[in-house]
C-alpha positions in Angstrom: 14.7 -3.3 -1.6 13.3 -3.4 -5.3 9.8 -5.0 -6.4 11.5 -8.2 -7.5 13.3 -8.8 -4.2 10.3 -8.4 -2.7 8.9 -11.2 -5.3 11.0 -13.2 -4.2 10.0 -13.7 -0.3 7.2 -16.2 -1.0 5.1 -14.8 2.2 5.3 -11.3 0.2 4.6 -12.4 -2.8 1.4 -13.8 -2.0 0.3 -11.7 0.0 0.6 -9.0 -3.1 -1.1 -11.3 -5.5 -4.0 -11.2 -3.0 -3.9 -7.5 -3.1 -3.5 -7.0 -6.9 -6.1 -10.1 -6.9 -8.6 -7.6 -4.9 -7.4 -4.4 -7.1 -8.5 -6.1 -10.2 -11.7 -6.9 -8.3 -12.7 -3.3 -7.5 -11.7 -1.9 -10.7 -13.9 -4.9 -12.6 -17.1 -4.2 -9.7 -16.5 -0.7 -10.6 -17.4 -0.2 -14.1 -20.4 1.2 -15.7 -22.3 1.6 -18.7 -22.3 -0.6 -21.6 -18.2 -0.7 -21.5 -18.4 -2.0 -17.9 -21.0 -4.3 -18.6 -18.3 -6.0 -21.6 -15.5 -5.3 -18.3 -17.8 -7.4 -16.5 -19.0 -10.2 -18.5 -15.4 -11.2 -19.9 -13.9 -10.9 -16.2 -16.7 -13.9 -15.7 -15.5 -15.7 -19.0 -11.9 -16.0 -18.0 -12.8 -16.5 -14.4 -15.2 -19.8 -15.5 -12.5 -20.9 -18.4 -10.3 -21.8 -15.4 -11.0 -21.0 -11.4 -8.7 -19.1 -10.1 -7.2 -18.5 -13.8 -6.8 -14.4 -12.7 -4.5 -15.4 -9.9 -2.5 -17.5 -11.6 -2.4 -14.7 -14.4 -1.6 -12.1 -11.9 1.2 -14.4 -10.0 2.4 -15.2 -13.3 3.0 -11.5 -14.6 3.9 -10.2 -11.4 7.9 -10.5 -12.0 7.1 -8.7 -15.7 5.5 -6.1 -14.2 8.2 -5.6 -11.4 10.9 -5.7 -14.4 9.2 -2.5 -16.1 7.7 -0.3 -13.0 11.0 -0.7 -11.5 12.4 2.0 -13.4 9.9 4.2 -12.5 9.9 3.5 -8.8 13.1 4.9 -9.0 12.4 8.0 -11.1 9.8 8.6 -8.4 13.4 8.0 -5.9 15.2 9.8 -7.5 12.4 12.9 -7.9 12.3 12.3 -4.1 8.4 10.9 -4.2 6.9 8.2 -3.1 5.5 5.4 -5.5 2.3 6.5 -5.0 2.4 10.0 -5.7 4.5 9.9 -8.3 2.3 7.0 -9.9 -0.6 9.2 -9.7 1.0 11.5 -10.8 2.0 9.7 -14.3 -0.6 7.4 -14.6 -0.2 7.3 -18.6 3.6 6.0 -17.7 2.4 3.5 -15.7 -0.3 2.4 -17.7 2.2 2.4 -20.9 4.7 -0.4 -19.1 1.6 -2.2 -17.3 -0.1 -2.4 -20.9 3.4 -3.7 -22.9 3.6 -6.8 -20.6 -0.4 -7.5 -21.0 -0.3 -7.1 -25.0 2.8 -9.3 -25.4 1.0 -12.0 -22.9 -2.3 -12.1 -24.6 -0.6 -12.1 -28.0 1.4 -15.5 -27.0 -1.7 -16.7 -24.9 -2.9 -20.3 -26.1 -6.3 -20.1 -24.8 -8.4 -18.3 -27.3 -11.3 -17.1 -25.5 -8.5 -15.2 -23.3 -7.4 -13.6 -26.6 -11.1 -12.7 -27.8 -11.8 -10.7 -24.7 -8.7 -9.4 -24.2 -8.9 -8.0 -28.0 -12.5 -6.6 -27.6 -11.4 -4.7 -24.7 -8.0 -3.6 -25.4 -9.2 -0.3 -27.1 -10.7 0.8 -23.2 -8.1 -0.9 -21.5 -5.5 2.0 -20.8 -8.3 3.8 -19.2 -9.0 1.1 -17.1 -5.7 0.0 -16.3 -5.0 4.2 -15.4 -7.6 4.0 -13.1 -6.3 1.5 -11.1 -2.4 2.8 -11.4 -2.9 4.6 -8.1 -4.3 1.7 -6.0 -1.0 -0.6 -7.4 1.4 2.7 -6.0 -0.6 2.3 -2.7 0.3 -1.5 -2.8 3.9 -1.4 -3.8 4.3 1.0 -1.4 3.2 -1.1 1.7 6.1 -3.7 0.3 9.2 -2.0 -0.6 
């Protein structure tokens, strides 16, 4: 079964965006320093431009990202590793495909706070999104 068959079982699906929902949460609570106190505050904006606007953001990118880690899910097959391994293992691959989906989304994103943030922190975001590239292999692995 491949992450976009899994998608597509609406008791799956929503039960993933409320994983990646808590994901994004602990990697946000997580931050320090003057860069996780920027993390922190815009991850309050776009949560009070819209409640429950990450969700929605997360259910709506969910089949993206399932169209570009699916051909590393089965590299990692093919290498005879699981997701999560081999996703730890090539975090800056991840990372890469997760971050090509988000730049193309905020770019074509028609609220323009959303864009602001998302600009002032896209120069930090591949750390970020690297550090939480093992906790998504732990979750795509409890699903396919």
């Amino acid at each position: 079964m491949n992450l976009n068959d899994v998608l597509s079982d609406e008791a799956q699906n929503a039960s993933i965006v409320e994983d990646v929902c808590g994901l994004v949460d602990d990697e946000v609570a997580k931050q320090r320093g003057l860069s996780g106190v920027a993390v922190k505050a815009s991850y309050k904006l776009v949560q009070g431009v819209k409640p429950g606007f990450v969700r929605s953001v997360v259910r709506v990118l969910l089949p993206d990202f399932a169209t570009v880690l699916e051909p590393i899910c089965e590299k990692a097959a093919t290498q005879g590793q699981s997701v999560g391994s081999y996703f730890s293992a090539h975090t800056p691959e991840v990372a890469d495909a997760l971050l090509s989906v988000t730049d193309g989304r905020a770019q074509n994103s028609e609220h323009r706070s959303v864009k602001g943030a998302y600009s002032k922190l896209r120069g930090s975001a591949r750390k970020n999104v690297e550090s939480a590239v093992p906790g998504l292999g732990r979750i795509i692995e409890k699903y396919v």
